[in-house]
C-alpha positions in Angstrom: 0.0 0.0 0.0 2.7 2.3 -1.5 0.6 5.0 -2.4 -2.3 4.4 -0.1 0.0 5.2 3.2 1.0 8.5 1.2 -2.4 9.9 0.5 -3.9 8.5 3.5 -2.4 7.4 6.8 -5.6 6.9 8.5 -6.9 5.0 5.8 -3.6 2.9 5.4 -3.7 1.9 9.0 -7.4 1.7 9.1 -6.6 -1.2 6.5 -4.3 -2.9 8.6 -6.3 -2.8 12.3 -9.1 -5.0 9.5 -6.4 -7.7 8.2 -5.1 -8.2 12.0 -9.1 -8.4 13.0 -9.4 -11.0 10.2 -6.2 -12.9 11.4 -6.7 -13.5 14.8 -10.4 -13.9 15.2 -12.4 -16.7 14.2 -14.7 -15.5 11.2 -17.7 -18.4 11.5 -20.6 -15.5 9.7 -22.0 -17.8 7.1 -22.3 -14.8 4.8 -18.7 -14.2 4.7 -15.6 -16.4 3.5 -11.9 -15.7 3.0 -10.5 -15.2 -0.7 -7.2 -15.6 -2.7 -4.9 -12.8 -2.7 -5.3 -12.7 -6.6 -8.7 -12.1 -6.5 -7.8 -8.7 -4.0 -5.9 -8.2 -6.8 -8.3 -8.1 -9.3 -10.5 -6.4 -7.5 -7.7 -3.5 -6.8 -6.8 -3.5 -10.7 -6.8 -0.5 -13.1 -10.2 -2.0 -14.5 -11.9 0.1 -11.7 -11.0 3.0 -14.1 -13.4 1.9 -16.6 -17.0 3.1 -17.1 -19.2 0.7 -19.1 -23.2 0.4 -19.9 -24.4 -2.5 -22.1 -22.8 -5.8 -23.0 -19.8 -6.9 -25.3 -20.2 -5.5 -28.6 -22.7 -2.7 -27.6 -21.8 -0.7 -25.3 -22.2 2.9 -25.0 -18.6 4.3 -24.4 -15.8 3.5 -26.4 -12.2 1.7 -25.4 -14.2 -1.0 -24.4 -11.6 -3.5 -26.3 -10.1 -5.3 -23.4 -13.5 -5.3 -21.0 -15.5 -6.9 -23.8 -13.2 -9.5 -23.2 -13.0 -9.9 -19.8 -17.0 -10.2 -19.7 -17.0 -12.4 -22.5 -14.3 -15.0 -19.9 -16.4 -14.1 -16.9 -19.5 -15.4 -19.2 -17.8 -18.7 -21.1 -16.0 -19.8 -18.3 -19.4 -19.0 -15.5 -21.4 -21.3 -17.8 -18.8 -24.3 -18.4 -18.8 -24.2 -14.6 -22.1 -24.8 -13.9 -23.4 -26.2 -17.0 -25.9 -23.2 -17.7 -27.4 -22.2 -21.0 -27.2 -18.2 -20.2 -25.6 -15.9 -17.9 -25.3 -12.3 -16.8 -22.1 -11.7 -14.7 -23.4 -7.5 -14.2 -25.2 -7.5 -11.6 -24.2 -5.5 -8.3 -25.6 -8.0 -5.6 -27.5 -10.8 -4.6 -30.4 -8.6 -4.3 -29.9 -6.5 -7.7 -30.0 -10.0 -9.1 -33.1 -11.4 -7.5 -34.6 -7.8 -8.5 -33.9 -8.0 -12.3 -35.5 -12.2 -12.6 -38.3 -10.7 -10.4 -38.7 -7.5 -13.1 -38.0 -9.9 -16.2 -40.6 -12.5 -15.8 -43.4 -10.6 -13.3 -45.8 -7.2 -13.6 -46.0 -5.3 -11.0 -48.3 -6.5 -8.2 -47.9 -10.8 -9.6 -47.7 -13.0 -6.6 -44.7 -14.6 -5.6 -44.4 -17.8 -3.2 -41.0 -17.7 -1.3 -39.5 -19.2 2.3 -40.2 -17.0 5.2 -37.4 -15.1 6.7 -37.8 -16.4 10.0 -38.0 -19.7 8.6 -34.7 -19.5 6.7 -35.7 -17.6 4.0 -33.6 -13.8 2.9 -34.8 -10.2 3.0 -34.9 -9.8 -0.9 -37.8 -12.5 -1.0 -40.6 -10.3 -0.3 -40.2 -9.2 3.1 -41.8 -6.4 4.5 -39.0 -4.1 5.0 -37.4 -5.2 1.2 -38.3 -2.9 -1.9 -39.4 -6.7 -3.2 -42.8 -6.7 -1.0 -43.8 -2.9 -2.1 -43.7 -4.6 -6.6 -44.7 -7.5 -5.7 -47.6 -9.2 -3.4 -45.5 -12.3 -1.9 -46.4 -15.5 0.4 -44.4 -17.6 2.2 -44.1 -21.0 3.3 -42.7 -21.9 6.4 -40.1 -25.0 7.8 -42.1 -28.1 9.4 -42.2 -26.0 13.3 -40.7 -30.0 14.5 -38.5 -30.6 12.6 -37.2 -27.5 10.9 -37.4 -29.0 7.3 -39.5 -27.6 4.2 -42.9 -29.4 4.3 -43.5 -29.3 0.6 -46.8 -31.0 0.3 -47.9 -27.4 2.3 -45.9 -25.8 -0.4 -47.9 -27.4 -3.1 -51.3 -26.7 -1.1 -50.4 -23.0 -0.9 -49.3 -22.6 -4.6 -52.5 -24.0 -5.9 -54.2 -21.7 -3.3 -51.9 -18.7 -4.1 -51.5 -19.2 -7.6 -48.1 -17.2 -8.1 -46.4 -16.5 -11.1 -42.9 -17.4 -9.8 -42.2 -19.3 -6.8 -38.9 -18.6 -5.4 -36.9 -21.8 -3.8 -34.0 -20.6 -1.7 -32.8 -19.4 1.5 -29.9 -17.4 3.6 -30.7 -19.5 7.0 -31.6 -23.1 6.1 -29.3 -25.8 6.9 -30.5 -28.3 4.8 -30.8 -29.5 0.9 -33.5 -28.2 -1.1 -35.6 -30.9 -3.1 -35.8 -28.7 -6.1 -36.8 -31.1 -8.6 -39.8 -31.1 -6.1 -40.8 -27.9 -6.2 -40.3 -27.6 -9.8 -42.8 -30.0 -10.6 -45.0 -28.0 -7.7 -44.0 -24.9 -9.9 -45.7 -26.8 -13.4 -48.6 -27.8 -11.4 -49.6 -24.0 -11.1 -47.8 -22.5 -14.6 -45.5 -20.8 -12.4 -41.7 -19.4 -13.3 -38.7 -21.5 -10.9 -36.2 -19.2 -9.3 -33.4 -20.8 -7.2 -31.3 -18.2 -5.0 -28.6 -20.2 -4.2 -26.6 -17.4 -3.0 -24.9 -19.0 0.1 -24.6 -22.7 -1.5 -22.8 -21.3 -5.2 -19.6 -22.9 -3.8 -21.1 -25.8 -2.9 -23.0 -26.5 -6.1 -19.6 -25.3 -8.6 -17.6 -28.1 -6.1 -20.7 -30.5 -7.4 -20.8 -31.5 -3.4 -24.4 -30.9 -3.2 -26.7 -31.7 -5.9 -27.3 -28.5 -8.2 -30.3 -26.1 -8.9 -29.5 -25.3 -12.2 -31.3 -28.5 -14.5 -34.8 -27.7 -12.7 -35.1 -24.0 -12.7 -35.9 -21.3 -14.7 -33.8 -19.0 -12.6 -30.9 -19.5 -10.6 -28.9 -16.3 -9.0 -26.2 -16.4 -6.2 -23.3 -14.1 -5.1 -19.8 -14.6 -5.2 -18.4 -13.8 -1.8 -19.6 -16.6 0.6 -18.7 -20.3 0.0 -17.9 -19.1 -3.6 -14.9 -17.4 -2.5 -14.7 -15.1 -4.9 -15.1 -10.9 -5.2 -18.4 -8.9 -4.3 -21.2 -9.1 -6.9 -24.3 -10.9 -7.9 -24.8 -13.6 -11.2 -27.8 -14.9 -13.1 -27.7 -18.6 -14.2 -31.3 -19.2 -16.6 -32.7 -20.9 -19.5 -31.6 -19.5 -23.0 -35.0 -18.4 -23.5 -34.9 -15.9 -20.7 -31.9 -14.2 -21.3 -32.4 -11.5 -24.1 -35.4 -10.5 -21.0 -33.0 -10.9 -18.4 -30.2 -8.8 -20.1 -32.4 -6.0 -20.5 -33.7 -6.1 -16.6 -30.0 -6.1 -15.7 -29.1 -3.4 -17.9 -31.0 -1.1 -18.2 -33.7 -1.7 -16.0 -32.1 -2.3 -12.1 -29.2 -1.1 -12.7 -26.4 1.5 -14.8 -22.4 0.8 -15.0 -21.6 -2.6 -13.8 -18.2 -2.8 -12.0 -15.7 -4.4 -14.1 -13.1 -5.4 -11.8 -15.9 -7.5 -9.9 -16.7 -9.0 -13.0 -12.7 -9.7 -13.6 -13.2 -11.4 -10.1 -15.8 -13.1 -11.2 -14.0 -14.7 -14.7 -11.2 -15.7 -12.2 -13.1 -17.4 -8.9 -15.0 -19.4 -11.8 -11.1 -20.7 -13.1 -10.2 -21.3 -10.0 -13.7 -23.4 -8.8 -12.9 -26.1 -10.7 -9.1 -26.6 -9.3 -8.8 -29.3 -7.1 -8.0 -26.5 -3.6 -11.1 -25.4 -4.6 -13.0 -28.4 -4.6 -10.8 -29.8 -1.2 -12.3 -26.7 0.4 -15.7 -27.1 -0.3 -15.5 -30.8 1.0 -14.0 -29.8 4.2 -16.6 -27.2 4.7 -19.6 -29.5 4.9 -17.7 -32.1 6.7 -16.7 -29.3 9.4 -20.0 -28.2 9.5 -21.3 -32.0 10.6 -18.8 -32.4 13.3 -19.7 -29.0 14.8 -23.6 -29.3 14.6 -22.7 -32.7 16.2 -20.7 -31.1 19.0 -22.8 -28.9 19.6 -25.9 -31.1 20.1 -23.7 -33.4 22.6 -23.7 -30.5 24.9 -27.7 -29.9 24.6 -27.8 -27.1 22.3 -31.0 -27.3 20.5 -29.5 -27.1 16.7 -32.8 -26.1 13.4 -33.6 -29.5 12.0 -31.3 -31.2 14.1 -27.8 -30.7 11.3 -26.9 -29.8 8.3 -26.2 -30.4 4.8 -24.0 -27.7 3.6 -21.9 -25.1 5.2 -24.1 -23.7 7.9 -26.1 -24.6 11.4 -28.8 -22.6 13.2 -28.8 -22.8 17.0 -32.0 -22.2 19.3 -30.7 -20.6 22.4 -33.9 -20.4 23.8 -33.5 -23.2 25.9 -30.0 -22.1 27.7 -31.8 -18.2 28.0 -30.0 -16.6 25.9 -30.9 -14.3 23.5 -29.4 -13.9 20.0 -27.9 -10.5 20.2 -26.4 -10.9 23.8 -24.8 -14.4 22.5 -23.2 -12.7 19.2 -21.5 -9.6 22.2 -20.3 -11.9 24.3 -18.7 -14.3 21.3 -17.5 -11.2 19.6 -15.6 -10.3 22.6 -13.2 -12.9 22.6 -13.0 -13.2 19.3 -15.8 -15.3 17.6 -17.2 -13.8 14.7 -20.9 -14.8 14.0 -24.2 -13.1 13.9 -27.7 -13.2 15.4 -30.1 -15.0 13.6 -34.4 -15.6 13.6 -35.3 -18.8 14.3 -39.0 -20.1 13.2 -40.0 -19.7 16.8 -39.4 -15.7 16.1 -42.0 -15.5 13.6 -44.5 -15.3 16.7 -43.2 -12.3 18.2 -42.0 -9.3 16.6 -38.3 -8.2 17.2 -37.7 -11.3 19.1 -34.3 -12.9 17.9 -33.1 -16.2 19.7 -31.0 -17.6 17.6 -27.5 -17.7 16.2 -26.3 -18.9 12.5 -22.7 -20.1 12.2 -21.2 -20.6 9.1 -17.5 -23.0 8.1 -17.1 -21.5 5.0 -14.2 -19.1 6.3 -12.0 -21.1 9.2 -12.3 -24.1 6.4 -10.5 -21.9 3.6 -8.1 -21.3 6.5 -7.4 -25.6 6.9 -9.0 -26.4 9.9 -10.7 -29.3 10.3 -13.1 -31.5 12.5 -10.8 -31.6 15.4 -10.6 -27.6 15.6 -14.7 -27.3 14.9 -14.8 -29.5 18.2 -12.4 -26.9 19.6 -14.3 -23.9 18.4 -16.8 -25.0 20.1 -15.9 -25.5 23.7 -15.2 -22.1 23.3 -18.4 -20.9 22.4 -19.5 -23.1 25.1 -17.3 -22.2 27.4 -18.0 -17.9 26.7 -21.8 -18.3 26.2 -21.7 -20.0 30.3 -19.5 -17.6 31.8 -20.5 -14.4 30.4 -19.7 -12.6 33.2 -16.3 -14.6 34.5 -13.6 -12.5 33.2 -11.0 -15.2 33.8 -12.6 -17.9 31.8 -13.5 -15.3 28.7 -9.5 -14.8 28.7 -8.8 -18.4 29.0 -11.1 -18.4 25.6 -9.7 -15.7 23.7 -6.4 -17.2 24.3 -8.0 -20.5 22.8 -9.5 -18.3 20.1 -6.0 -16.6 19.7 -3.8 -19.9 19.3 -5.8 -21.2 16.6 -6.1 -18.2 14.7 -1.8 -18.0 14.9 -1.7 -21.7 14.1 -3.5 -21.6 10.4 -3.5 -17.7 9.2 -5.1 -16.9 6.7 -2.5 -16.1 3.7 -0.7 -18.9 4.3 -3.8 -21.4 3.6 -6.1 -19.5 1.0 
């Protein structure tokens, strides 16, 4: 940072207080993950200089020669990777990209069936407090209240009640597979449009360690920054028929000038998803997963559907009185990274949060395995009993410390 601790000191050091906070804490928000230092790169490049509005060919400022190009490798090599018939690298966000399938294939005021925040669903799938839910009149489906899994014979009753024009199959909180062969025939039954956000699973589905979206839906969007690995920014994965429609939502209908160095990133997390680190990584973040939902069940903690199949858990600390944001303070203090989190339960009672989500994505880029997720938590354990023991929150974040020092972060991603 040459010229950055020139222009800027406070900025330069500002910089380095975030890379020590990333080395020597535990990072276990599902939403977040640990990438190569050549996609910083990337990201960093002299492609931020460029301004750009349409796609390769047309665009609508010239010295476009070289970003044609690297939009045209985000686009060949995004679709080898996960077999797709069309793809639009431009999008901003998750959300931008949920917005433009929403504004391709809907009118204003169409119904929309999606998963319930509380129940693991995401903000940008017709929640109240989401632009989505002012364009569009959703309704959700909820997570069997037993045994936290979708119930999708009740998906199938409300879609033939509902009658939506798109049902949405996807979720930021759900630890389990999604049957989405199942819900696409549920989506035929009513002559509704498939849209898979697979946002937190992308890394998942390019390692092809989970079964993928992609053959069922009409749809499928995701982000790059969680299990993918990769830089910030949002794709859209659909059927060749849908992406002249989709093209034009994107561009320009949710959004204007589309980063290009994020869409570099993009070109390059896709070369590197199918390399064999990649792949490791992916494997090892379901397995740790596993072995911590299983830990943590062995001391009592009630855990959403009782596991997990991919790379994150939801914990119910209802039953050891705790409340979601007191749990994520106490954590945070010695050096565990997570965030609060609805559970089903929550749905009942407005404002009430008692859960946490955890997420391997991140300490598994770093190499740890089963053995440290065991570790990890006793720790948690260990702070979320003694909140107010000052001597046996130390003893943690020296815990927290000496695993973060023994597989740091450049020297593993």
């Amino acid at each position: 940072m040459l010229y950055l601790s020139r222009d800027d000191p406070e900025l330069t050091q500002l910089v380095s207080d975030e890379k020590n906070r990333l080395n020597n804490t535990l990072n276990l928000i599902a939403a977040e993950n640990h990438s190569p230092q050549s996609i910083l790169e990337i990201m960093g490049s002299d492609f931020n200089t460029k301004t750009i509005e349409g796609y390769p060919g047309k665009r609508f400022h010239a010295g476009c020669a070289y970003v044609d190009r690297v939009e045209n490798l985000a686009i060949e090599r995004g679709k080898s990777l996960f077999g797709a018939e069309y793809i639009n690298v431009q999008p901003h966000s998750g959300t931008s990209a949920n917005l433009a399938v929403y504004f391709s294939a809907l009118h204003i005021g169409d119904r929309v069936l999606a998963m319930s925040l509380p129940h693991g669903g995401h903000l940008s799938h017709g929640h109240p407090a989401s632009i989505t839910s002012k364009c569009f009149d959703f309704s959700h489906y909820e997570v069997n209240p037993e045994t936290g899994l979708i119930d999708y014979d009740k998906i199938r009753d409300l879609a033939h009640s509902v009658k939506p024009k798109m049902i949405v199959a996807g979720a930021s909180s759900y630890p389990r597979l999604i049957d989405y062969r199942r819900i696409a025939g549920i989506a035929k039954e009513v002559s509704a449009f498939l849209l898979a956000d697979m946002a937190h699973l992308a890394g998942l589905v390019a390692a092809k360690v989970i079964p993928s979206p992609i053959p069922h839906c009409d749809f499928v969007t995701f982000t790059c920054y969680k299990t993918m690995m990769g830089g910030r920014g949002g794709v859209i994965l659909c059927k060749k028929i849908h992406g002249r429609k989709i093209d034009k939502a994107v561009f320009p209908g949710c959004q204007g000038t589309s980063a290009v160095s994020l869409m570099a990133a993009k070109a390059l997390i896709f070369k590197l998803a199918v390399e064999e680190k990649f792949i490791s990584i992916q494997k090892k973040t379901i397995e740790n997963a596993r072995a911590m939902a299983m830990a943590f069940m062995k001391k009592g903690y009630r855990i959403i559907s009782n596991g997990t199949d991919n790379h994150l858990i939801v914990i119910d600390l209802t039953s050891k009185d705790i409340t979601g944001k007191s749990a994520e303070n106490c954590l945070e203090s010695v050096g565990i990274i997570l965030n609060r989190n609805m559970v089903p339960e929550d749905a009942k009672k407005t404002g009430k949060v008692s859960g946490i989500r955890i997420g391997n994505g991140a300490v598994s880029a770093r190499g740890m395995g089963k053995s440290h997720m065991r570790q990890i938590v006793d720790l948690i354990d260990i702070a979320l009993m003694s909140p107010a023991k000052k001597d046996m929150l130390t003893e943690v974040k020296d815990g927290v410390l000496k695993l973060c020092q023994a597989f740091p972060i450049n020297g593993s991603v």
